[in-house]
C-alpha positions as CSV (number, residue, x, y, z in Angstrom):
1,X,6.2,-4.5,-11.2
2,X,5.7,-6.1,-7.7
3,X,6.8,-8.9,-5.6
4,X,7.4,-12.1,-8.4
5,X,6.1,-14.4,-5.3
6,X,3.2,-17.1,-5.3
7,X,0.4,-15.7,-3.7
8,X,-1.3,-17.8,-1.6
9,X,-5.0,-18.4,0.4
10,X,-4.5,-17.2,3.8
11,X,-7.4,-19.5,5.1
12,X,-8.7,-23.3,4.7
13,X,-12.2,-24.2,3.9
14,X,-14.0,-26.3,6.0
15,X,-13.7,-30.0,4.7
16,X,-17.7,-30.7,5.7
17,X,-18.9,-27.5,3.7
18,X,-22.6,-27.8,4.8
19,X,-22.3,-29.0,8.4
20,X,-26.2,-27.4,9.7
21,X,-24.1,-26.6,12.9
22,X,-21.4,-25.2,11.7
23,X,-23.1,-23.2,9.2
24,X,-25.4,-21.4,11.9
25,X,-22.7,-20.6,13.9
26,X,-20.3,-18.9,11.2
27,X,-23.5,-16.6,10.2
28,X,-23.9,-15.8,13.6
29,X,-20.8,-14.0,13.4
30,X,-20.9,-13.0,10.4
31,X,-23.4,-10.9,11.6
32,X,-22.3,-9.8,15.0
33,X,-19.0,-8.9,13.5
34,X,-20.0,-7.5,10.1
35,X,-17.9,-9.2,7.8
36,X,-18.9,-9.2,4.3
37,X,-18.3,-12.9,3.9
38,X,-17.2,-16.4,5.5
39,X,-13.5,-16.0,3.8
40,X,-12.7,-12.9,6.7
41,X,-14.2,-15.7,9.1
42,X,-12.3,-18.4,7.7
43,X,-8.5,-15.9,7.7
44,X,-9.5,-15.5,11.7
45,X,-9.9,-19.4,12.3
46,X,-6.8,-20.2,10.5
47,X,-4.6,-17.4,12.2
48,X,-5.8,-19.1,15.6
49,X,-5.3,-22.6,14.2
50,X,-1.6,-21.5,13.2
51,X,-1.7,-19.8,17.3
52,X,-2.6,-22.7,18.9
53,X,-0.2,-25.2,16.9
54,X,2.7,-23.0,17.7
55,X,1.7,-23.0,21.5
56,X,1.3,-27.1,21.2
57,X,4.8,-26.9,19.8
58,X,6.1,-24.9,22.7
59,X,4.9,-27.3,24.9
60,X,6.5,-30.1,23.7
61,X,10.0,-28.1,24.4
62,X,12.3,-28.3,27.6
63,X,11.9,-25.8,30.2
64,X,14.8,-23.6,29.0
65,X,13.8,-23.6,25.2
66,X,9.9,-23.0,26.4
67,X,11.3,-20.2,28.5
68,X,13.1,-18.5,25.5
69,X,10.6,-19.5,22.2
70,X,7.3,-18.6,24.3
71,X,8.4,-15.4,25.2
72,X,7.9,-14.1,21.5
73,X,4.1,-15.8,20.7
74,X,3.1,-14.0,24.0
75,X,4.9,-11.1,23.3
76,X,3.4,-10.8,19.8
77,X,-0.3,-11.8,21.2
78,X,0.0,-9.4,24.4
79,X,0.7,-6.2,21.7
80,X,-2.0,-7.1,20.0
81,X,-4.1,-7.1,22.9
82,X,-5.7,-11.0,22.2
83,X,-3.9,-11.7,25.4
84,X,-2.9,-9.9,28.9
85,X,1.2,-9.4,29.8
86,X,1.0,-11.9,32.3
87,X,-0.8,-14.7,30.2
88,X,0.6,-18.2,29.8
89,X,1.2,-20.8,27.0
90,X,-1.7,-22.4,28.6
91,X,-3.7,-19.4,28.2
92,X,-2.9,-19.5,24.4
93,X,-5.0,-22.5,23.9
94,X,-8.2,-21.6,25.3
95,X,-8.4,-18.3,23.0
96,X,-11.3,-18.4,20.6
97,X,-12.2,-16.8,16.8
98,X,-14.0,-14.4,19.1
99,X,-10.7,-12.9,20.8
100,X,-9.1,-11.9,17.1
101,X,-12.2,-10.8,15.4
102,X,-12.4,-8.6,18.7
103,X,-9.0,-6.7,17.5
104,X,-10.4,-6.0,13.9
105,X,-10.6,-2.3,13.5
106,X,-13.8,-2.9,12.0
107,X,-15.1,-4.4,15.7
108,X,-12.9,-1.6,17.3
109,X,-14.5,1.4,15.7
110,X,-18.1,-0.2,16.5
111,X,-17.2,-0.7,20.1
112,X,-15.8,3.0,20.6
113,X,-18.9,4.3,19.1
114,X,-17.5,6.1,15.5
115,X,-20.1,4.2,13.7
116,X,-23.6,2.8,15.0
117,X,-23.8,-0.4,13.3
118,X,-20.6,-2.9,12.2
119,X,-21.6,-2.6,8.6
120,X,-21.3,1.1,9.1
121,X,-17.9,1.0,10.5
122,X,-16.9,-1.1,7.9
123,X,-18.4,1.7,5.5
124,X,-16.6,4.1,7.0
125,X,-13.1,2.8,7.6
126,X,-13.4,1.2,3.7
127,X,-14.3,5.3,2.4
128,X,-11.4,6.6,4.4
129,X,-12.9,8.4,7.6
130,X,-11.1,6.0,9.8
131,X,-7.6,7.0,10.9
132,X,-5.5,5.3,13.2
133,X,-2.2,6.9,15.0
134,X,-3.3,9.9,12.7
135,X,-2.7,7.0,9.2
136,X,-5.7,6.3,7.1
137,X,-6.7,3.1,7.1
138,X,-8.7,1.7,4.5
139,X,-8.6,-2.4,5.5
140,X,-11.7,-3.8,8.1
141,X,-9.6,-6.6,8.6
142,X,-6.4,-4.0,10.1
143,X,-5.7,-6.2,13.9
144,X,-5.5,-3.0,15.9
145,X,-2.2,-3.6,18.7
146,X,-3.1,-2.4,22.0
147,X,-1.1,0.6,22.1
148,X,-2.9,2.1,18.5
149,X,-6.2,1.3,20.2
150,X,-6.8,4.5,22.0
151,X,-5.5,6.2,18.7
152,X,-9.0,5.4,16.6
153,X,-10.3,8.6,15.5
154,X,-12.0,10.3,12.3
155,X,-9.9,11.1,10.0
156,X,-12.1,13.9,8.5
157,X,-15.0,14.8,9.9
158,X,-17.8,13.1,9.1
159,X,-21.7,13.5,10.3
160,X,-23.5,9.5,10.8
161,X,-26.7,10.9,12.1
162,X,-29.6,10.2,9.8
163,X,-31.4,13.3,8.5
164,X,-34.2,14.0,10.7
165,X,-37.8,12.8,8.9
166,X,-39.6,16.5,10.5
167,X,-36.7,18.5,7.9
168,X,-37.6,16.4,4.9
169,X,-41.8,16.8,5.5
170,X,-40.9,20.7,5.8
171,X,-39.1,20.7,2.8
172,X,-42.3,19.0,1.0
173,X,-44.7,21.7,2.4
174,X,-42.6,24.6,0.9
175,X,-42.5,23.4,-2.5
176,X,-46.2,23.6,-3.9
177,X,-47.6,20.9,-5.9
178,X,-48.6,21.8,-9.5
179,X,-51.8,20.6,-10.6
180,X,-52.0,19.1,-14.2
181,X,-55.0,20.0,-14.6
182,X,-56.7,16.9,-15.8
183,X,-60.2,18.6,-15.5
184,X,-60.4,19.3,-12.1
185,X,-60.4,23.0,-11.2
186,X,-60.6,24.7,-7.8
């Protein structure tokens, strides 16, 4: 009936909960990024928390063993497209929440213009209109690899204009108004 494993959180709240600062910056991005709450903020922070402890790790290797172990975080980052091919373990330290809420399909379909607003994307992709590689994808959180990017697409077609106001005011003109009759005749 399904894995027998212990599920557990894939983020860590913030120990000062009400920091002013803090606060105003996490709903700036909140917004920007359309997430639907500070736990998808919180997921991205940890999986660069757990980024940048692995590269502070690597650095503390020999040459040889950095050689061999970095390969792989820069290989898995550089797929992803948080990072370019040619990027070092430097580099891994100075990424940002920014760079992985930029590979969220949710941002992705947003950027390449499938859906006008990021709440709309997220809309979309969570209704099933969102394919990528020709898969439906259902999840807003989905970290899109470089090589699916250019593979975004509807997955049925789908119209996001808005009905046009001039239709709707037409539509009232045709149907005729019934007077009740509540003494006043013409």
């Amino acid at each position: 009936m399904g894995d027998p494993r212990k599920l557990r959180k894939k983020y860590k709240a913030p120990k000062r909960l009400w920091d002013k600062g803090r606060v105003l910056e996490e709903s700036k991005l909140k917004r920007e990024y359309g997430l639907k709450n500070m736990r998808e903020l919180w997921i991205a922070v940890q999986e660069l928390r757990r980024v940048r402890r692995e590269a502070r790790r690597l650095l503390s290797f020999t040459e040889e063993e950095r050689a061999i172990e970095s390969k792989k975080v820069l290989n898995k980052l550089a797929r992803l497209g948080i990072l370019s091919e040619n990027a070092s373990v430097d580099d891994v330290l100075s990424l940002t929440v920014r760079d992985f809420l930029e590979r969220r399909l949710q941002t992705l379909v947003f950027r390449k213009g499938l859906a006008k607003t990021p709440l709309q994307a997220r809309q979309l992709i969570t209704h099933g209109f969102i394919s990528v590689a020709g898969r439906r994808t259902t999840s807003p959180s989905y970290l899109v690899g470089k090589s699916e990017e250019t593979a975004i697409a509807y997955y049925k077609p789908i119209n996001i204009e808005p009905p046009i106001k001039e239709e709707k005011e037409a539509q009232k003109e045709e149907t005729p108004q019934k007077n009740e009759g509540k003494g006043v005749e013409s």
